[in-house]
VMD Tcl script that draws the C-alpha trace (Angstrom):
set ca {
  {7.37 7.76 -23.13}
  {8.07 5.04 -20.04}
  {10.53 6.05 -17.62}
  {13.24 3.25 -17.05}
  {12.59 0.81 -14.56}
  {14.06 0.53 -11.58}
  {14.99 -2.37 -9.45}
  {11.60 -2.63 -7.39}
  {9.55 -2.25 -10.69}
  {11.18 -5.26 -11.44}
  {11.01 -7.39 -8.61}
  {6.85 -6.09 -9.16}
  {6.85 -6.98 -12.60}
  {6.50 -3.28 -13.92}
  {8.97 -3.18 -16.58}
  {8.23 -5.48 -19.12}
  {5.59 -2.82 -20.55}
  {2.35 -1.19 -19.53}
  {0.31 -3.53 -20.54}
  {1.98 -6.13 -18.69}
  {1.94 -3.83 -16.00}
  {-1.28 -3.02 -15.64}
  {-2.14 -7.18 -15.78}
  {0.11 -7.60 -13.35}
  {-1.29 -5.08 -10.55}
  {-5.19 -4.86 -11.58}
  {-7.80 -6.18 -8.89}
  {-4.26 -7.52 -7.12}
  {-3.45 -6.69 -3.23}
  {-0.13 -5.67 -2.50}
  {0.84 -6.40 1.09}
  {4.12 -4.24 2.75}
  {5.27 -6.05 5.69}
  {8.12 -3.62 7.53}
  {9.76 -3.61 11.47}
  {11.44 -1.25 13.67}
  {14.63 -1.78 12.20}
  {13.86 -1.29 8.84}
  {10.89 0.73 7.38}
  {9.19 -0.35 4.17}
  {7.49 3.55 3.88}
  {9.74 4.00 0.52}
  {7.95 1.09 -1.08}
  {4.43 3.21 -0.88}
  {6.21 6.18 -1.81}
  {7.65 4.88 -5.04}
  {4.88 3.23 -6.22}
  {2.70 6.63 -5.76}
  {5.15 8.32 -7.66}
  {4.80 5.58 -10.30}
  {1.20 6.00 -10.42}
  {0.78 9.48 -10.89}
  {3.75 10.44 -12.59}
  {3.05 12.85 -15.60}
  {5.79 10.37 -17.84}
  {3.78 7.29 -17.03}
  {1.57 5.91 -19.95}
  {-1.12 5.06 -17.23}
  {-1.92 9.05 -17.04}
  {-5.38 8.16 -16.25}
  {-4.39 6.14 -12.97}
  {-5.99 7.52 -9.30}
  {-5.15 6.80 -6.54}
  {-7.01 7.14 -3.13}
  {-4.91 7.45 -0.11}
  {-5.81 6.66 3.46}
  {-3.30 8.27 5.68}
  {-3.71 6.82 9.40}
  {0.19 7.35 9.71}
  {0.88 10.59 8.21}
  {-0.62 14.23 7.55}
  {-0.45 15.20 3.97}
  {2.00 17.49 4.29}
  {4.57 15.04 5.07}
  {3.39 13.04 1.84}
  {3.65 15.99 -0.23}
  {7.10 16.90 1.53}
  {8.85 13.29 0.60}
  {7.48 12.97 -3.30}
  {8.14 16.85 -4.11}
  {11.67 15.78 -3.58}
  {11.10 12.39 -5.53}
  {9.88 14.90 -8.34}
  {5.96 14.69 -7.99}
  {3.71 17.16 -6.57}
  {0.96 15.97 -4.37}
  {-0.55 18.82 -4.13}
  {-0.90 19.41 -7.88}
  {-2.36 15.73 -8.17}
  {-5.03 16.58 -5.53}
  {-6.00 19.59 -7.76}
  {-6.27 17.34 -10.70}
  {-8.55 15.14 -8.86}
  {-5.89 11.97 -9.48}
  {-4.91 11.80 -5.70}
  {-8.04 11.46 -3.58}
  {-6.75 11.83 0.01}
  {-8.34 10.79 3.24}
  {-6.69 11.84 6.39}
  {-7.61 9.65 9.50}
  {-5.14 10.50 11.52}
  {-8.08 11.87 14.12}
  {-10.40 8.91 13.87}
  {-11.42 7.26 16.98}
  {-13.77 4.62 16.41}
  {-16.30 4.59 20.07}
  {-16.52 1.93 21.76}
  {-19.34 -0.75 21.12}
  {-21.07 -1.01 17.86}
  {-19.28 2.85 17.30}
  {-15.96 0.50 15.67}
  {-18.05 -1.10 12.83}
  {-20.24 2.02 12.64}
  {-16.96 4.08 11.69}
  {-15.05 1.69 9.32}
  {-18.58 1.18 7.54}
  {-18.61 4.94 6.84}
  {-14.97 5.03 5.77}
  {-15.52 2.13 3.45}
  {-18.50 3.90 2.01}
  {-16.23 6.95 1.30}
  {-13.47 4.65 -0.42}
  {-16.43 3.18 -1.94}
  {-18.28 6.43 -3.53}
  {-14.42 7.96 -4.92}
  {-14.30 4.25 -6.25}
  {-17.19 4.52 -8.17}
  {-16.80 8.21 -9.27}
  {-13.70 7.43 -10.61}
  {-14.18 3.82 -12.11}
  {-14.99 4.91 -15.68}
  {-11.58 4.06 -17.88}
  {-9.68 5.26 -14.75}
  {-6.94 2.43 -13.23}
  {-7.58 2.65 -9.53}
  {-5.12 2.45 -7.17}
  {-6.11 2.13 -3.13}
  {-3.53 3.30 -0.77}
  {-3.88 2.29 3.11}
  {-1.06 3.75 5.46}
  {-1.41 1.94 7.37}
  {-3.57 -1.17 8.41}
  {-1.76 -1.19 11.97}
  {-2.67 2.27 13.08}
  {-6.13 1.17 11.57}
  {-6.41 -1.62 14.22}
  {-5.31 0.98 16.94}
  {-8.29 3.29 15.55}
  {-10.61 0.32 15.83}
  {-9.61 0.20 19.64}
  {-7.98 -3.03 18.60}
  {-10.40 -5.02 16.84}
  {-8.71 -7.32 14.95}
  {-12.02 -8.53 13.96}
  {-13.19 -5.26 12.45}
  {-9.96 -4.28 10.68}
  {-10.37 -7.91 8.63}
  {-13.89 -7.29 7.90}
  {-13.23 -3.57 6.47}
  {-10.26 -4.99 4.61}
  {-12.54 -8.12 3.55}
  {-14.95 -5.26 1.79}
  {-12.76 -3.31 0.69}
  {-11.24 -6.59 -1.36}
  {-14.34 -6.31 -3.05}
  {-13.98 -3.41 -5.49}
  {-10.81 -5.41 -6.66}
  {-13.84 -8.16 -8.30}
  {-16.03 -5.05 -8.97}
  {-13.83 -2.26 -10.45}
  {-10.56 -3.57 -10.56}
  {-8.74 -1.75 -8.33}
  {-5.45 -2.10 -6.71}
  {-4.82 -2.16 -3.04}
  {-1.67 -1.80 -1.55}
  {-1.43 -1.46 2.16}
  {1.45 -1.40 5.26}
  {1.50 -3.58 8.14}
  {4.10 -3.52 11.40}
  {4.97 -6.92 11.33}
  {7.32 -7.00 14.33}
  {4.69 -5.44 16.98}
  {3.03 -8.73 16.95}
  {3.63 -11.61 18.97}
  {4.76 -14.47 17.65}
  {2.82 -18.08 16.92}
  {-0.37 -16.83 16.66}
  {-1.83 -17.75 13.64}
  {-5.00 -15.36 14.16}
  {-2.96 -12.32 14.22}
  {-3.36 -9.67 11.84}
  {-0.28 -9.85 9.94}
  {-0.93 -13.62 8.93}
  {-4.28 -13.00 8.38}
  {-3.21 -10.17 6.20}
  {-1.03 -12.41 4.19}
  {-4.01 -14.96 3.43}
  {-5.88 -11.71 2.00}
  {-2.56 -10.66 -0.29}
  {-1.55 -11.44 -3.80}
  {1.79 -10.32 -3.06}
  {4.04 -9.66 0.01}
  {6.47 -7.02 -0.17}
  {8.89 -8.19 3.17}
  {11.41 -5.50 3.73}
  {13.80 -6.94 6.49}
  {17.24 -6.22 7.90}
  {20.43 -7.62 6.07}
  {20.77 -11.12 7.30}
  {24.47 -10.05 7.23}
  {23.97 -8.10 9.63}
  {24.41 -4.22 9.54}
  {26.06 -1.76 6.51}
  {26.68 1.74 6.23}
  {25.23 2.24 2.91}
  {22.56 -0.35 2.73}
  {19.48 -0.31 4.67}
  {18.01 -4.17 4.33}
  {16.38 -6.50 2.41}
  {12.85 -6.41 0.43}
  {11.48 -9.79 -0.36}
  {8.91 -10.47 -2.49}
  {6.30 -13.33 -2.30}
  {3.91 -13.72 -4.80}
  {0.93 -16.40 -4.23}
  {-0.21 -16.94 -7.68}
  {3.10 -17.67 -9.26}
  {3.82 -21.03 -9.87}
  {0.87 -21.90 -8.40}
  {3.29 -21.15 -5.31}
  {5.35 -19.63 -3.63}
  {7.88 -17.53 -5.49}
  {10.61 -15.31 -3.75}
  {12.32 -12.29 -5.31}
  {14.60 -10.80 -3.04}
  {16.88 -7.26 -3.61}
  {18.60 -4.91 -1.24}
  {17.98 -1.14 -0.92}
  {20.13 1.64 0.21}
  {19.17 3.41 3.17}
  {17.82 6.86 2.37}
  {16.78 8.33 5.40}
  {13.90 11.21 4.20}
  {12.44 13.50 6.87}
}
mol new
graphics top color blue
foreach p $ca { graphics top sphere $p radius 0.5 }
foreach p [lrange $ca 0 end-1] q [lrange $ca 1 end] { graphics top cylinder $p $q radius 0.2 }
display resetview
């Protein structure tokens, strides 16, 4: 039995059943633009509880998670008080967890070397997985990626660039985080826009226009490419739930 939907799911499109659903995010990159001010983190966090929740229909979704921002622990720490245990997933072999929080691409050819190895990794759990599984592809997130890369742009679009290709091949999902606001503005070759080419969706979480409230945290826009055959914008506010 489906869970009720919540206000996100339906700004995604994840409530008008799971077939639907699953149309609506297969072979599909998800894009969460976030800034100082206001952190788009509970976006990833929902959805993985979405994914691998034991009341979900899809109970043979996996998900592969990329941590360049966070150790597991603090993962496992935020769902277990969303009501889904990490840990127990990763057991169950539907959470497939890569923690890069020590990678350090060298210098030279050592950058492409190392995101050609992680994208074989991604790749081979892909492929392991890719028989009537729904694959989900977590990256958190692509700007500590670009610091790993000693700050090849060029190599961060390239890795993303193949790793857009098991969305064609095995229909997987990728949803990833960017730090908008650590960018300069007016560049159009910056990573953010570039990102935004590569997206199906944008998930923009932003301050209030309004300015600041006690109770809500900001704004979470939604921009979806393909609707319309357009631009279409879906915007909702979210309260601010500080986890640590």
């Amino acid at each position: 039995m489906n869970r009720p939907a919540t206000l996100l799911d339906e700004a995604l499109g994840f409530d008008d059943g799971e077939s639907n659903s699953r149309q609506r995010r297969v072979g599909r990159v998800f894009l969460v633009e976030d800034c100082v001010e206001t952190s788009g983190a509970f976006v990833l966090h929902h959805l993985i509880k979405r994914f691998l929740s034991p009341n979900h229909s899809s109970s043979d979704s996996v998900v592969i998670f990329v941590a360049f921002a966070q150790p597991f622990s603090h993962y496992d720490r935020i769902l277990r008080k969303m009501g889904c245990n990490l840990a127990v997933q990763r057991e169950n072999k539907r959470l497939i967890f890569f923690d890069m929080l020590m990678l350090e691409c060298p210098d030279d050819d050592g950058v492409e070397g190392g995101l050609i190895a992680l994208y074989g990794n991604i790749h081979k759990a892909v492929e392991a997985n890719s028989i009537n599984k729904n694959i989900t592809i977590i990256i958190d997130d692509i700007s500590l990626l670009e610091v790993a890369a000693n700050g090849s742009t060029k190599d961060v679009l390239n890795f993303m660039h193949y790793c857009h290709t098991l969305t064609t091949q095995f229909g997987c999902t990728i949803i990833t985080v960017i730090h908008e606001d650590i960018y300069s503005n007016g560049d159009e070759f910056t990573l953010p826009i570039q990102m935004e080419y590569l997206a199906d969706i944008t998930l923009k979480a932003e301050p209030l226009v309004t300015g600041l409230a006690a109770d809500i945290h900001g704004q979470l826009t939604e921009v979806d490419l393909e609707k319309d055959c357009g631009k279409a914008y879906n915007a909702i506010v979210f309260k601010n739930e500080r986890r640590r």
